[in-house]
N, C-alpha and C positions, 0 to 999 in steps of 0.2 A: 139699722143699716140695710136693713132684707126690703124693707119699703121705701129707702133710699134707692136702691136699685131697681124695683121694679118702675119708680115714679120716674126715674132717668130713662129706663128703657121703653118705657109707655111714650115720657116725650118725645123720646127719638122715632117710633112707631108713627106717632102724628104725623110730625116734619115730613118723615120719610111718605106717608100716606100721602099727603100733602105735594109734596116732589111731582109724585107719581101720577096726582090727579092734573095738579098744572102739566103736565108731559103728555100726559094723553090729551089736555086740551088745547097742547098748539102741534101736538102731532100724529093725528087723528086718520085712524084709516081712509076718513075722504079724500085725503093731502097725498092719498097717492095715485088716487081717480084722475086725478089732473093731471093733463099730458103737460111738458113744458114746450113751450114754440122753440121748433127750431128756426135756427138763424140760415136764409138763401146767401148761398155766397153768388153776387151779381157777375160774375166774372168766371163762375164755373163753367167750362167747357165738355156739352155732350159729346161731341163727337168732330172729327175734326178728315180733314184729308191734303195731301202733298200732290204736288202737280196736277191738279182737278181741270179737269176738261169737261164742256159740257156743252150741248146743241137743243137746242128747241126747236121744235115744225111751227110752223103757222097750220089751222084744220084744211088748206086746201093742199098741205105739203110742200109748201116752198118754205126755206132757210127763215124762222125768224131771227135766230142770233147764234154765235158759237163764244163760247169763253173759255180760257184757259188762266189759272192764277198759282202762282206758289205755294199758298196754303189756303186751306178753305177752314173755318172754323166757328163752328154752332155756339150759341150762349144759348145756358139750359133755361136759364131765369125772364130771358128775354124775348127769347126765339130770334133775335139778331146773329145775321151770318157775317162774320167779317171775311173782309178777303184781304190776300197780301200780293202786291202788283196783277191786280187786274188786266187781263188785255180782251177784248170785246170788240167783235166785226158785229156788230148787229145790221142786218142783212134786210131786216121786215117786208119779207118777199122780192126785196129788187135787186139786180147783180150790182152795182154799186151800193157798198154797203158805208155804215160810218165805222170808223175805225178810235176806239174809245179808250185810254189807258191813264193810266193810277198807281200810285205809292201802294195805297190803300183806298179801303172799300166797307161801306155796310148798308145791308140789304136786310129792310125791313121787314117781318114775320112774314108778310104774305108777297113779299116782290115786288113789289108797286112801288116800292121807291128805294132808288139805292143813292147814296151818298158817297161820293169820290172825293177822296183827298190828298194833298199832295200830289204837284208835276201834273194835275190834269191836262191831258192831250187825246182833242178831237180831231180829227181828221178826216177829210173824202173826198177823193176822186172824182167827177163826173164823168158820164158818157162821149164828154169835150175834153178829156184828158185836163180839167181844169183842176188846180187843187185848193183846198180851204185848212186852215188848220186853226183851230180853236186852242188856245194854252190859260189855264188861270191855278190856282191854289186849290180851288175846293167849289165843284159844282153838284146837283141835286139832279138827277136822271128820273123821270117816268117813263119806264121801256112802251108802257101799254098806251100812252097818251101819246107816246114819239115828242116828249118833251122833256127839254130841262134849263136851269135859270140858273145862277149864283148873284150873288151880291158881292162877290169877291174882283178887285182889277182883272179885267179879260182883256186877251190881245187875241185878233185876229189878220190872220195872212192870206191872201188870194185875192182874187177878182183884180189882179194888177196891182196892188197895193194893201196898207197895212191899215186895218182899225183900233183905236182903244180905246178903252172905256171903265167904269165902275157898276157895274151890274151886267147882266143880260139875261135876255129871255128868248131859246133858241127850240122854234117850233121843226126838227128834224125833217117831219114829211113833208112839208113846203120847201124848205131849204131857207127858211128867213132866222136871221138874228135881229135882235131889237136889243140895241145898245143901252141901258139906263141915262147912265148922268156921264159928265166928262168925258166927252164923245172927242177925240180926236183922231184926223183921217189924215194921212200920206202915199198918194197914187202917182204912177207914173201915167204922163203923157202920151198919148199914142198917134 
């Protein structure tokens, strides 16, 4: 009976050894070297601001732009800045400036391109007291090019009459639009 019990607890000692040796070899002090990845949440916001106001120089000190929007807000993951109703006189040295607004806004890491959305409305003034106003869904801005295009329905107003179209591509510093496709025009007679 006495070597019945030690041959039971001898097996159990095995097993148990056994256990012990599979356990430390799927759970091995390496297993804790290893960092686990964290997950980027794309939509985390660093830093954010409420009625932001902002002005740029041009290097010879004239006006290149002033903005003002309801909310300004950084993606950390992204470095995209959205903005919430945009409004933008950008000025690029001349006293007739274009007057730019949006639902919304997002301005790429480094500036060079912001993308308007919803109710885009451009507008400007000339020196001739003439006015132009540009209205479509969603247009594409290069501030530093003085350019920008959509593929979205564009209606333009001024020059004595109304343009529309599906695309454009609108070079600011010259003052020319280039209508894409279904270009139709209604002027008055003068």
């Amino acid at each position: 009976m006495f070597s019945k019990k030690i041959r039971t607890a001898a097996l159990f000692s095995v097993i148990a050894a056994l256990l012990v040796a599979v356990g430390y070899w799927n759970i091995s002090p390496e297993s804790f070297l290893d960092k686990p990845v964290a997950r980027v949440d794309d939509t985390a916001i660093d830093y954010y601001a409420t009625n932001a106001h902002s002005v740029q120089f041009m290097p010879d000190g004239k006006m290149q732009y002033e903005m003002t929007a309801d909310k300004v807000e950084h993606l950390m993951a992204s470095e995209v800045t959205l903005l919430t109703k945009p409004d933008l006189q950008m000025y690029r040295g001349t006293t007739y400036p274009w007057h730019v607004q949006s639902e919304k806004g997002e301005v790429n890491p480094d500036g060079s391109e912001v993308e308007l959305i919803d109710s885009v409305r451009v507008a400007r003034t000339d020196e001739k007291s003439r006015t132009m106003i540009i209205t479509t869904s969603r247009m594409t801005v290069f501030p530093q090019k003085q350019y920008a295009q959509t593929e979205q329905a564009v209606r333009i107003d001024g020059a004595g009459g109304v343009s529309t179209g599906n695309g454009m591509k609108a070079y600011l510093k010259e003052g020319r639009m280039d209508l894409l496709s279904n270009v139709r025009g209604q002027y008055e007679a003068r």
